[in-house]
N, C-alpha and C positions, 0 to 999 in steps of 0.2 A: 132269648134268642140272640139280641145284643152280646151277649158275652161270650156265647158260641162261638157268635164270628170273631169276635177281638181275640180269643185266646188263640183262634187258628191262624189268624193275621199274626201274632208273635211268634207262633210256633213256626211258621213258614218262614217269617224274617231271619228266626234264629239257626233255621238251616239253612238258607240261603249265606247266611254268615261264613259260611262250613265248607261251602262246596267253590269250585276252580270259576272262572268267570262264563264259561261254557254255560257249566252245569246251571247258573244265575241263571241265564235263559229262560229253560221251563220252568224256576222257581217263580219267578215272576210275574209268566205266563198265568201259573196255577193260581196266586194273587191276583190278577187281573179278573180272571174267573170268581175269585169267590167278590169281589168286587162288585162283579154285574150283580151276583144273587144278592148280594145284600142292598144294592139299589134298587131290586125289584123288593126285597122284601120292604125296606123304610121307604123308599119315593115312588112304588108304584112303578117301576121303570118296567115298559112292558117287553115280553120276551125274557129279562133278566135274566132268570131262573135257566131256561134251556140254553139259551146260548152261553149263559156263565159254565154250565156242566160241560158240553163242549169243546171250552174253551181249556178247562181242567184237562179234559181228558185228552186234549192234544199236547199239553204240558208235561201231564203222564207219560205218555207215548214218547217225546223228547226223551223226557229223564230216562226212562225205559233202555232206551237205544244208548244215549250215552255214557249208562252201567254194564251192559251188555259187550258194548264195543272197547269200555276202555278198564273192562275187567274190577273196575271201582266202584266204592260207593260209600260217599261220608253224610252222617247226620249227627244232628250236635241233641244231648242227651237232655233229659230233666232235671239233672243234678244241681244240687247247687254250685257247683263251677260252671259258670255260663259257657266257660272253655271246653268244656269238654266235650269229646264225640264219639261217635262211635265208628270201626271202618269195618267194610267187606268188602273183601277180594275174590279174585279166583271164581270160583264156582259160586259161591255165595251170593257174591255180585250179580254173575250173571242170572240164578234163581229170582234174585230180590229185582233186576230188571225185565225179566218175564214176567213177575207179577204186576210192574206198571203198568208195561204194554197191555194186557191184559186187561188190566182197569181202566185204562185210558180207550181203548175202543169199545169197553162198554158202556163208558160214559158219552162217546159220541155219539155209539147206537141208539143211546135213550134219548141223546138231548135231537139226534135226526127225528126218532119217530115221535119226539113231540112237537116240535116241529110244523112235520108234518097231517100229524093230527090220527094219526094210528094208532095212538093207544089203547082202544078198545079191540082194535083188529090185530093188535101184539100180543095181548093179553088175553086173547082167543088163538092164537096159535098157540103161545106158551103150555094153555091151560090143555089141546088137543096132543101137544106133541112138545112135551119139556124137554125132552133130550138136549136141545140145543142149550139152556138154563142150566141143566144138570153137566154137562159136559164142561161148558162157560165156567161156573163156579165152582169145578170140581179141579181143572187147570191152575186158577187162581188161588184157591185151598192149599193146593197138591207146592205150589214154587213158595207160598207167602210161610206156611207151614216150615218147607226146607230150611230159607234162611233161620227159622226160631229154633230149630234144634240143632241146625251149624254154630249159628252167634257170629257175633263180630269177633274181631281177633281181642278186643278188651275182657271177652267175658272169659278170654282163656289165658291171661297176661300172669293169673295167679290160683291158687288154689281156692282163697278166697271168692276169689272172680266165680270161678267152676261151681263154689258148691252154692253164692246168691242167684245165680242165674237155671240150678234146676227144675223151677216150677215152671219158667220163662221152656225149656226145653221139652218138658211132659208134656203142656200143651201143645209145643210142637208136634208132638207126636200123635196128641189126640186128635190134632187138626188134618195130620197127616191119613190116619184113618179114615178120617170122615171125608177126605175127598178122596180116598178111594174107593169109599162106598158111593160119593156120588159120582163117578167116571164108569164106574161099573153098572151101575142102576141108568146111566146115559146111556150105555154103548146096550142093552138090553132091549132100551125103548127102540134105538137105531135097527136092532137088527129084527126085536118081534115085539110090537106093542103091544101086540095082545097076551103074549107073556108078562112084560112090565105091568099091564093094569092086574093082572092075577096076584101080582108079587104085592103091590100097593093093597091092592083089596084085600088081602091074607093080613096085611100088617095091621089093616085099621079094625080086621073083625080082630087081631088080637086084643087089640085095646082097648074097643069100644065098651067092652064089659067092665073099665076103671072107671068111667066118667058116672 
């Protein structure tokens, strides 16, 4: 678990390396966050854990807005050039800061309702009427997806570039499906749940004859 957090603690430093002093901000922020969780995890520090999620996911939400607004978005790569990074522009950007935002208000929804002590009465909604889940993660799928099969403008700099980063882009695309199966299996439940439970019931009687 120790090593978890340290390699994300590099990993965060080394993009916080990368970005304009704005962008430092939420990176920070998100450091701060994983912070609290890992004082809850070693010291016991109570709450940790939820309000460190929280605390990410306003940091999210930051970065979100300031890829979104100023059409940008740098992060420094795995490479062995610690220099290196990678950028998206344009649409890209804004796709890859829709998926923050995204992430960052789900992370404060969870770290509210634990919180507040509702995660059994969450987890009882969820389980009565997923759509809001299906919809959620189908949005997040549907933009984090985009940017894997746009790329940054490095993965298109050379032909080489194009043909390493193909497997990088298929899954784009597999992802891409898969959240519009889950958008379409949300807006289903929204409009007839009782259609949706027929649809799920049909899938598992198909299976159930593998196990």
């Amino acid at each position: 678990m120790n090593s978890i957090y340290f390699f994300s603690f590099i990993i965060l430093i080394k993009i916080s390396k990368k970005m304009k002093l704005f962008k430092q901000i939420p990176t920070f922020i998100i450091v701060f966050g994983f912070l609290l969780i890992y004082a809850q995890s070693e010291y016991g520090l109570n709450g940790g854990v939820n309000f460190g999620v929280g605390i990410i996911g306003i940091g999210a939400i930051l970065l979100g807005m300031e890829e979104i607004l100023s059409r940008y978005g740098s992060y420094a790569t795995s490479g062995q050039d610690s220099t290196q990074s990678e950028a998206f522009r344009g649409i890209v950007a804004i796709m890859s800061g829709l998926s923050f935002l995204i992430a960052g208000f789900g992370a404060i929804i969870y770290s509210a309702i634990s919180f507040l002590g509702w995660n059994e009465a969450a987890l009882g909604f969820i389980k009565n009427r997923p759509s809001s889940l299906l919809l959620f993660g189908g949005l997040f799928t549907a933009f984090f997806a985009f940017t894997l099969m746009i790329g940054s403008e490095e993965d298109k700099r050379s032909t080489a570039a194009v043909i390493k980063n193909i497997p990088k882009k298929l899954f784009g695309i597999l992802l891409q499906a898969a959240s519009g199966a889950l958008l379409v299996l949300g807006a289903i439940e929204v409009i007839s749940p009782v259609a949706f439970d027929g649809i799920i019931q049909q899938a598992l009687n198909s299976i159930r004859p593998g196990f």
